[in-house]
N, C-alpha and C positions, 0 to 999 in steps of 0.2 A: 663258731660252731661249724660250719662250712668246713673248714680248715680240716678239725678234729672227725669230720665226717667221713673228708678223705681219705684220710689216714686209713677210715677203716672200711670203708668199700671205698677202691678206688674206684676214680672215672675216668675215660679218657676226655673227657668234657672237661673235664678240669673248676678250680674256683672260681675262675673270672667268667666262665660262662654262666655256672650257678648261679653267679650275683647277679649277672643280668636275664636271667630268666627270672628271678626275683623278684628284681627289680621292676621287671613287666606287669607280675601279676600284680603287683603293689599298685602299678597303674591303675589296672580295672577297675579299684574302689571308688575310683572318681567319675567313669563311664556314665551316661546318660542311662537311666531305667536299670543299672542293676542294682540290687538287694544280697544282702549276705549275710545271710545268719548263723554264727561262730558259735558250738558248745566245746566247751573247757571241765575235763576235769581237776578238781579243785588241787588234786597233788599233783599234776604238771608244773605249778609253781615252785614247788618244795625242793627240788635235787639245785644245787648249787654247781652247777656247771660253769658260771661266770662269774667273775667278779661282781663285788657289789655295784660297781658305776655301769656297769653293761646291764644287769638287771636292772637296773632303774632306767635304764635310759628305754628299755627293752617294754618294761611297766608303763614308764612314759607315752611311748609309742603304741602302744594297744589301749590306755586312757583316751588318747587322742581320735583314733581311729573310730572311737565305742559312741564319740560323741559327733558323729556323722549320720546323714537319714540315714544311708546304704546298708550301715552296719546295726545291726543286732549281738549283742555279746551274752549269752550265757552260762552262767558257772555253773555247775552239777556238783554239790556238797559230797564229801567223802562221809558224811552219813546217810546219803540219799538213799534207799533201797532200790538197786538195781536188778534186774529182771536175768542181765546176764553180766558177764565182765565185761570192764572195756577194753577194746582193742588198742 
């Protein structure tokens, strides 16, 4: 995804910086006293951007994370009545 992101805004930052700015914030989750509370709408899932083994791995790894005190994960049903569109 990174990759395909380049392509189309470039950066001069480049992938490998990306990943590890990423990779930083991925740290955080484990920090003493923080909390994160994730909402998802429910067709973010849906576009198949990756293969099936990257999505599951991708699945996997937000299962994983959901089942941490820090995180909270909410999904927002695409029948839910929203108030305005999402961004």
């Amino acid at each position: 995804m990174l990759t395909r992101s380049a392509e189309l805004h470039p950066s001069p930052r480049g992938i490998e910086e990306a990943v590890r700015t990423r990779m930083r914030r991925q740290g955080l989750l484990y920090g003493v006293g923080r909390r994160y509370h994730i909402i998802v709408w429910e067709p973010v899932f849906w576009p198949l951007v990756c293969s099936p083994s990257v999505r599951a791995a991708q699945l996997d790894r937000l299962t994983g994370v959901t089942g941490m005190n820090a995180v909270e994960l909410s999904i927002v049903p695409l029948t839910a009545p929203l108030k305005s569109r999402p961004a």
